[in-house]
C-alpha positions in Angstrom: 54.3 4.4 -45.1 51.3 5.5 -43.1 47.8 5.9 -45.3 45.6 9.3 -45.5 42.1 9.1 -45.1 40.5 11.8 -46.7 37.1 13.3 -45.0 36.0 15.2 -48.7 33.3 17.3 -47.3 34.2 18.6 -51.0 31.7 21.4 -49.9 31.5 22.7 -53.7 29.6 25.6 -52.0 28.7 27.9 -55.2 28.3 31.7 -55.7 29.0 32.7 -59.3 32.1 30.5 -60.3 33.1 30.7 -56.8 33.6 27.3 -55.1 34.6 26.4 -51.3 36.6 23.0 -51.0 36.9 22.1 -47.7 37.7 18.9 -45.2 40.0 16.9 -42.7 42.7 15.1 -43.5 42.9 12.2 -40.9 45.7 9.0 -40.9 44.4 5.4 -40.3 43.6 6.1 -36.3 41.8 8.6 -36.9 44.1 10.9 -35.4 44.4 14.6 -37.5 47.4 15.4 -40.0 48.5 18.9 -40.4 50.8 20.0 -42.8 49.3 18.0 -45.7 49.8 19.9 -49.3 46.4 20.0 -50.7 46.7 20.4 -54.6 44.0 21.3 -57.2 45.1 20.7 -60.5 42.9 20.8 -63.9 43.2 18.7 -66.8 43.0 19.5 -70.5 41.5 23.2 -70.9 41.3 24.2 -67.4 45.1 23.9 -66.6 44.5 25.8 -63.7 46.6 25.1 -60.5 46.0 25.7 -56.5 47.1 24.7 -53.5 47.1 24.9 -49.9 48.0 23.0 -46.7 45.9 21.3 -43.8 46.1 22.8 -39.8 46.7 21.8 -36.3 43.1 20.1 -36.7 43.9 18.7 -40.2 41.7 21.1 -41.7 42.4 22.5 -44.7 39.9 24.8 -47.2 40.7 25.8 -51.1 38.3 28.5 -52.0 38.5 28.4 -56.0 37.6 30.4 -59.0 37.5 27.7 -62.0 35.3 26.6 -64.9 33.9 23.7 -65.1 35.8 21.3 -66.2 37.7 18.0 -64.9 40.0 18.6 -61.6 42.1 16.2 -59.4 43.0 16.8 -55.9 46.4 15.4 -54.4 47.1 15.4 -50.7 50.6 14.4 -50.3 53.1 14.5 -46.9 56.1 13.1 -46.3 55.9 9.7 -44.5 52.3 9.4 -46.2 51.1 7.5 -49.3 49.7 10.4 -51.6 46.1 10.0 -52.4 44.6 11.7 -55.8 40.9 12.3 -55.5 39.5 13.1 -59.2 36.5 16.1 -59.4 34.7 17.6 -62.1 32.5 20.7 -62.2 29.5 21.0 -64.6 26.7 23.9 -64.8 23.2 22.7 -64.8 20.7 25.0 -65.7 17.8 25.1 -63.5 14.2 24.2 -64.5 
């Protein structure tokens, strides 16, 4: 089984409760993987689900509507090792 590496430029771009998750998935030369299922999933309250899959490039970009809360992301492929990347969203007021 060949390993993902995972460029998170977790871009949590806000505008409202409107987030951009973007980045590249890459394998271990450093050489792009497309076709990789990119899965948000909440936990507890925010049982929210999304999902999407990388490009030719190994791209891939989730743009999300969810309260804060805790998230993880999966990127799984077949002939890959999954890798689960744990996120949480909080609102900070600002001073």
């Amino acid at each position: 089984m060949l390993g993902l590496t995972l460029l998170l430029c977790a871009n949590a771009m806000a505008q409202g409760n409107r987030y951009t998750i973007k980045g590249r998935v890459i394998d271990n030369n450093d050489q792009a993987v497309p076709g990789v299922t990119v899965l948000l999933r909440g936990s507890g309250s925010t049982d929210r689900q999304l999902e999407t899959t990388s490009v030719a490039d190994g791209s891939y970009v989730l743009g999300v509507s969810v309260p804060p809360g805790s998230y993880s992301l999966t990127f799984s492929s077949i002939g890959y090792t999954a890798l689960n990347q744990r996120l949480a969203w909080t609102v900070r007021s600002r001073q």
